[in-house]
Structures are given as C-alpha cells and as structure tokens.
C-alpha positions in Angstrom: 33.2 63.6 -24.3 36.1 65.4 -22.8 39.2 63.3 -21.6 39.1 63.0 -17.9 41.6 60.9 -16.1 41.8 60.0 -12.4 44.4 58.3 -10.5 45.1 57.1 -7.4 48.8 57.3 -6.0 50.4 54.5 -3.2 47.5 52.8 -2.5 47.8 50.5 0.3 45.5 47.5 0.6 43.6 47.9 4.2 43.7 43.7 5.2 40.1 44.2 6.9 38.8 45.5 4.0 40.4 42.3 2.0 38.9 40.2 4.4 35.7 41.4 4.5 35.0 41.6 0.7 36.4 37.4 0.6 33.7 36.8 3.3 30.8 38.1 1.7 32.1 36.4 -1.4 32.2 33.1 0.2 35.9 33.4 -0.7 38.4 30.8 1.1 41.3 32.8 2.3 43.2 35.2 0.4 46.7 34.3 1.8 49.2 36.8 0.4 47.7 37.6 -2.6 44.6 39.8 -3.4 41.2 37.9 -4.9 41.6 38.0 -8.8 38.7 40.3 -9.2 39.4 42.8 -5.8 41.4 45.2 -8.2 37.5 46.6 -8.9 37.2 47.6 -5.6 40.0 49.8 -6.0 38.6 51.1 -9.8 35.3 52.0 -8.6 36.0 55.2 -6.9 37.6 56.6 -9.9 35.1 55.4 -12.6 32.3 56.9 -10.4 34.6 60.1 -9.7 35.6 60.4 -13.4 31.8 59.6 -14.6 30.7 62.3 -12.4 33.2 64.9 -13.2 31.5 68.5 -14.0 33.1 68.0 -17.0 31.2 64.7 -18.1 28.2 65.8 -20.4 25.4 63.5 -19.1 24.5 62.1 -15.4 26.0 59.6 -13.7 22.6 58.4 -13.3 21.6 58.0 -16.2 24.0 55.2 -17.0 24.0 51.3 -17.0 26.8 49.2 -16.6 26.8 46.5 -19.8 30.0 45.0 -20.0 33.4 44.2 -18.0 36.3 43.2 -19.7 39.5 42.4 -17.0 43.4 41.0 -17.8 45.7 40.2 -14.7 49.0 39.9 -16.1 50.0 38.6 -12.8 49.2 38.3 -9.1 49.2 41.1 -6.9 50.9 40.6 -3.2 48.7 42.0 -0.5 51.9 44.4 0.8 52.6 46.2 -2.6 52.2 49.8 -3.3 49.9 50.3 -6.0 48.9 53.1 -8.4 45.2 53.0 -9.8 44.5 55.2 -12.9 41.1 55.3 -14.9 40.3 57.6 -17.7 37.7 58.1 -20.4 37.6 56.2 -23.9 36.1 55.7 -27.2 32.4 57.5 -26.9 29.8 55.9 -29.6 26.4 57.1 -30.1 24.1 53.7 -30.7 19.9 52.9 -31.6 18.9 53.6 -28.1 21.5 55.7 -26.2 25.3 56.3 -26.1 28.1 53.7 -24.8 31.3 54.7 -23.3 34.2 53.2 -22.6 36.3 53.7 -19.6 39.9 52.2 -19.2 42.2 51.6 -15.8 45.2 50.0 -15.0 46.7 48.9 -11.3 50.5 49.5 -11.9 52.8 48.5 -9.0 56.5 49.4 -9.2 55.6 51.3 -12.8 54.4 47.9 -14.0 51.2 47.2 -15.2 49.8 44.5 -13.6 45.6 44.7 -13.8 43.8 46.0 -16.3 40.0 46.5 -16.6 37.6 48.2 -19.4 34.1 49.2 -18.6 31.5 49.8 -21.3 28.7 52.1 -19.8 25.8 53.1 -21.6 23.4 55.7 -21.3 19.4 55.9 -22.5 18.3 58.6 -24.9 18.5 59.8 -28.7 21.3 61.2 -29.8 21.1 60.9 -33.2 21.5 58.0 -35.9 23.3 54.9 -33.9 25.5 52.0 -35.1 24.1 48.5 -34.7 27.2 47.1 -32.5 28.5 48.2 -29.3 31.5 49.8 -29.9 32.3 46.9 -32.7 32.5 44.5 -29.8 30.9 41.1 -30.4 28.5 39.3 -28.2 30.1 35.9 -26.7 28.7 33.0 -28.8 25.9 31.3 -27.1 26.3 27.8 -25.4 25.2 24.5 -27.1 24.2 22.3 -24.5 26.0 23.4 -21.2 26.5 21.6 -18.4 26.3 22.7 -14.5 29.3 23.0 -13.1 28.3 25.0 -9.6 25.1 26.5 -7.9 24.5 28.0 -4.6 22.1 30.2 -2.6 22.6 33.9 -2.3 21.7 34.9 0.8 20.0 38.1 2.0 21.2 40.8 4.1 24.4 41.3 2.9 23.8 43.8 -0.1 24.4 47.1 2.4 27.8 45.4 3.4 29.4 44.5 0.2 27.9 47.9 -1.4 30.3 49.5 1.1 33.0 47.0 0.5 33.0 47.2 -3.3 31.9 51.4 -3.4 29.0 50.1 -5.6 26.1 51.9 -3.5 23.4 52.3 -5.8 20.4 51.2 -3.7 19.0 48.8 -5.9 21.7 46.6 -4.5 20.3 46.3 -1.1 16.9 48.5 -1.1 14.0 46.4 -2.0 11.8 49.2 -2.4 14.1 51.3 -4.0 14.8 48.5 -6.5 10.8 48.1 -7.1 10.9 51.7 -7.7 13.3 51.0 -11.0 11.0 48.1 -11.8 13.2 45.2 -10.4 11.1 42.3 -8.3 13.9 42.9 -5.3 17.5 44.0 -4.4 19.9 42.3 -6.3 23.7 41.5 -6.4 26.3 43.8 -7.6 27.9 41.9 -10.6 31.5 42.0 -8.8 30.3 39.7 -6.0 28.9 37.4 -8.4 31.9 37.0 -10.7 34.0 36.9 -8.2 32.1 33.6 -6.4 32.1 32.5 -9.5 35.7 32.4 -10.3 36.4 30.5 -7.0 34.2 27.3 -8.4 36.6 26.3 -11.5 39.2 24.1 -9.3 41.6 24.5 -12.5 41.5 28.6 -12.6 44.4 30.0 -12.5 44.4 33.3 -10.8 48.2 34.5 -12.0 47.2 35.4 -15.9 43.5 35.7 -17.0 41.1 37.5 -19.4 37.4 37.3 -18.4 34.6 39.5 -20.6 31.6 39.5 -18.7 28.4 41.0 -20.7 25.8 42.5 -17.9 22.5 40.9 -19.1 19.7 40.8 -15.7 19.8 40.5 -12.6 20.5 38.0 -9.7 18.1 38.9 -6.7 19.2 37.9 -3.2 17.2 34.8 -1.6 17.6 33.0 -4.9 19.4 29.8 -6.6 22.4 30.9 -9.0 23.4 28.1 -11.1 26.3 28.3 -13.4 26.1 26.5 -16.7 29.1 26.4 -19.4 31.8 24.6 -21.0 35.4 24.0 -21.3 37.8 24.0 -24.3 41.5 24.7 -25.0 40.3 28.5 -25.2 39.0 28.6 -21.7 35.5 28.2 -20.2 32.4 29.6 -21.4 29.8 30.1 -19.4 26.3 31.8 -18.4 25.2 32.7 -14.8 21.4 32.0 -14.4 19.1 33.3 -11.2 16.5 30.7 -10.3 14.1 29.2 -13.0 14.9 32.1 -15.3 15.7 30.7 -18.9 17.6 33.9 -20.0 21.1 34.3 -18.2 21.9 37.6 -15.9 25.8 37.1 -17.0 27.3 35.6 -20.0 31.4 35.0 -19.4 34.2 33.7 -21.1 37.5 33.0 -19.0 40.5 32.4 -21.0 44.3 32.8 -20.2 
C-alpha cells in the first residue's frame, strides 16, 4: 500500500451545514462550538479521496468500515480556520481479507486539536492472515447493562444526512439497493448514530474525549435503538442495539 496523504487547507465551517447535520441528529443547539463528532464530516472527503486514489491497489468498493477510533483534545469554535489532513497507515493482511488503517488530524492554528483513525477492511485472500485486527483488542463485553436511552429512528432522512455527512453509499437511504447487498432495509450511517448517542450521557464532556467505536450491524430506519451500558471511573461502556436484536450493531467505550 503506497503512502497517500490528502489535506485540506483553511477550511471554514458553512453554519447551515452545522445546523443541518445537529437537526438530523436530534442535536440541541451547537452554540459556538462544533458537535463533538462533526470533525467526520470534514474527514470523509479525504478518506474517500485517499481510498480512491489511482494509486490505492484495491476498490473503494470493496471495503467495509469496522472500527472508529476519535480523540478531541479540545473543543473546536465554529469561527476557526481549520486544516484537515488524512493519510494511509499500517496495512495487515488477515483470515478473510486485508485491514487498513487510515489516520487524520483537524489542526487549527498548527495545533492539533481532533484526531480520528479508521480501520477499513477489505474481503478476499491474500495470503496467510493474523488472527487480530491490527493487534487491536475487542472492547470487553458488558455484564449486565442497564438502559440508559432509546429512541425511534425515523425514516426519510437517510438521503439528507448522506449529503450532510459525504457518506453516500446507497445502502444508507436506498431500500432496494440495500436488499441488493443483503440488508432487510436502509440503514443509518454510523456517524449519525454515535453522534445521538453522545448527546444522551448528561455528564459527557465534549472538551477532551476518546471514543472506539467497533462497527458490528446495522441500525435500520423505522426501528427502536436502545442503548445499554455502564459507567466506571474509566468512562462508559456501552452497546447500541436495533429493535429486538440480541447482538449489538455498535459496541463503544467513552473515556476522557
């Protein structure tokens, strides 16, 4: 995997744009600071432009999305010039395909203020694979959880925050496309989900975080979404389930 690196110079926040991705969030208002997780919206065209570079051996089409890994360092003021940079990592053939890494920071005034790390991976046989992804351990599981938010996710908004977030696969707002992969329906982009998510722990603090997030199924539209986890000094694990489903779509752990 060659190096490729993308960046992004003075980027200005557009404040209908900000808007626009807290409503379909079911955000409250963002007053002078972005939402922790808008950054991504930012990141997205460079991951896609980097992971579709000539210069990338496989299809951008080929790929899936497994796990998210973001640290604010602090918040980010809706008037500050920002520079976005994302750039390939570590590459790792595994049992059923290959997972890449892909890095970016949000730097304003040469600071580093956001960063994120995608793992992608990619179906085939490339050879012999090592067990663990990218020697990066699964979250431990949860030992009896408790609820601590559900709501309904609504249809008819999958077109709009695909536009909002640059995430425009259609299985996020095509039913019959999303058949077509084998999914029962259009589903959620994970973004939208996390970041609702965020918004229902009343002690989060949005000026220094880590979430991981591992990408696990997904959360159709015109369905419950309960979140189940637990607190400790280390943070707040937790799992995002869809409906009556036992297995979670999104395991998370949110730590300072």
């Amino acid at each position: 995997m060659p190096k490729i690196r993308a960046v992004w110079e003075n980027v200005e926040i557009d404040p209908d744009h900000l808007k626009d991705f807290g409503e379909v969030c079911g955000l409250p208002p963002h007053g002078e600071f972005l939402y922790p997780l808008y950054p991504l919206t930012l990141i997205y065209p460079l991951v896609l432009r980097v992971l579709g570079h000539k210069k990338a051996p496989l299809s951008v089409f080929r790929m899936l999305n497994t796990r998210l890994q973001v640290t604010s360092h602090r918040r980010i003021g809706v008037h500050e010039p920002l520079r976005v940079v994302s750039e390939t990592g570590p590459l790792r053939i595994v049992p059923k395909g290959l997972e890449l890494e892909l890095t970016s920071t949000v730097q304003a005034d040469h600071e580093t203020v956001w960063e994120s790390l995608h793992t992608f991976h990619y179906r085939g046989r490339f050879g012999e694979g090592h067990p663990s992804s990218l020697d990066r351990p699964e979250l431990p599981s949860l030992s009896e959880p408790k609820t601590l938010a559900s709501w309904y996710l609504p249809d008819g908004i999958g077109f709009r925050f695909a536009r909002i977030s640059e995430d425009a696969n259609g299985i996020h707002y095509s039913s019959s496309y999303a058949r077509l992969h084998g999914f029962r329906r259009d589903f959620a982009q994970p973004l939208l989900i996390l970041s609702k998510s965020l918004s229902c722990f009343s002690d989060f603090d949005p000026s220094g975080f880590r979430l991981v997030a591992l990408f696990k199924g997904p959360v159709y539209y015109k369905s419950k979404v309960s979140l189940k986890g637990v607190s400790s000094g280390e943070g707040i694990r937790f799992d995002i389930y869809c409906e009556d489903n036992p297995r979670p779509s999104l395991s998370c752990q949110l730590s300072r």
